[in-house]
N, C-alpha and C positions, 0 to 999 in steps of 0.2 A: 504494500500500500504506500500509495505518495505521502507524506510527511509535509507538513509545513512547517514553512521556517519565517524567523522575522518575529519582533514584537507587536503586540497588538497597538493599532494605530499608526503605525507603518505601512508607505506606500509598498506593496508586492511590487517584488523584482518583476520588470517588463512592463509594466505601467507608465503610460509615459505623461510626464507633467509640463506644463505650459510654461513657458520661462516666464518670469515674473506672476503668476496666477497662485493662487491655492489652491487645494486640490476641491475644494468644493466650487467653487468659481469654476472651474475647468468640467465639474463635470454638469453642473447648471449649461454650460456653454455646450457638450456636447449634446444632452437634451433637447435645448432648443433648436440646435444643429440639425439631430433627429425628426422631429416633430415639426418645423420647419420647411424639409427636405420636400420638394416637390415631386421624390418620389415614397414620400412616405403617406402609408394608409389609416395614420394613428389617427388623422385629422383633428386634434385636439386645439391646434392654432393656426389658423390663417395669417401669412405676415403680408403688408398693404401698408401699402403708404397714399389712402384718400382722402378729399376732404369732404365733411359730412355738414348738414345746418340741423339745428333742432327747431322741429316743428310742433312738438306735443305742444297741446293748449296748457298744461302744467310746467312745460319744459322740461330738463331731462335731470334727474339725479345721478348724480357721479358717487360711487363708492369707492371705499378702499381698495378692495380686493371684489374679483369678479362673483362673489357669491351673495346674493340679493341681502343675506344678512348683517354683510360685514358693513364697517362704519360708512355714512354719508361724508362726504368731502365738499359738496358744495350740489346748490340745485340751479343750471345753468338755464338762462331766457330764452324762450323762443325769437327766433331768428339767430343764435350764437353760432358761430362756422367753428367746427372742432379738424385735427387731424389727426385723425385714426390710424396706429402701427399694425394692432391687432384685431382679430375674429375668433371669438369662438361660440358656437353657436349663434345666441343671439345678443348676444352679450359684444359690447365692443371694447379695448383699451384705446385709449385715447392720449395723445403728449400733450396738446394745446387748443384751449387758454390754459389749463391744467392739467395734471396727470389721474388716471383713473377708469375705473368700468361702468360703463353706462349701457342700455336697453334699446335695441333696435327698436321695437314695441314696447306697446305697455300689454297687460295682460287679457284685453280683448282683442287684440291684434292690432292697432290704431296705430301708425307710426311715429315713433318720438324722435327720430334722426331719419336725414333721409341723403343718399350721396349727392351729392353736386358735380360728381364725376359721368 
């Protein structure tokens, strides 16, 4: 049987590390990398660079994180142009006017962002 060798928390011989990165950075990086990949079928993220306007008659709430529970960040006006990195689902990530996940729709299907692409 193989043996392993090495202390715990140590990168294994053959692993290769990023010059200047950590090893969590490096593997964040290949993930995205993966998931990213236009030949990959994880489809977990769509990467885009569009720009979008919010038209919900509430305008659009921006969260922390892409899960409808996690913290509010700010609730943007209608007419606001945002520009959108990522997709997933229906959920969008957005850089600017700030950072954060906001709702193609709301939950009767009504659109609260729409592209201007």
């Amino acid at each position: 049987p193989s043996q392993r060798t090495g202390s715990p928390g140590k990168m294994a011989t053959g692993h290769m590390k990023l010059r200047g990165t950590s090893p969590a950075v490096s593997r964040r990086q290949e993930l995205l990398e993966y998931y990213d990949s236009p030949n990959s079928t994880k489809g977990l993220y769509t990467t885009m660079r569009e720009s979008y306007q919010v038209v919900g008659l509430q305008g659009a709430i921006v969260r922390l994180q892409q899960d409808l529970n996690s913290p509010k960040v700010a609730t943007l006006p209608q007419g606001t142009k945002v520009q959108v990195t990522s997709r997933s689902g229906r959920r969008l990530y957005i850089m600017s006017p700030i950072t954060g996940w906001l709702s193609l729709e709301d939950p009767t299907g009504a659109p609260i962002v729409v592209s201007l692409q």
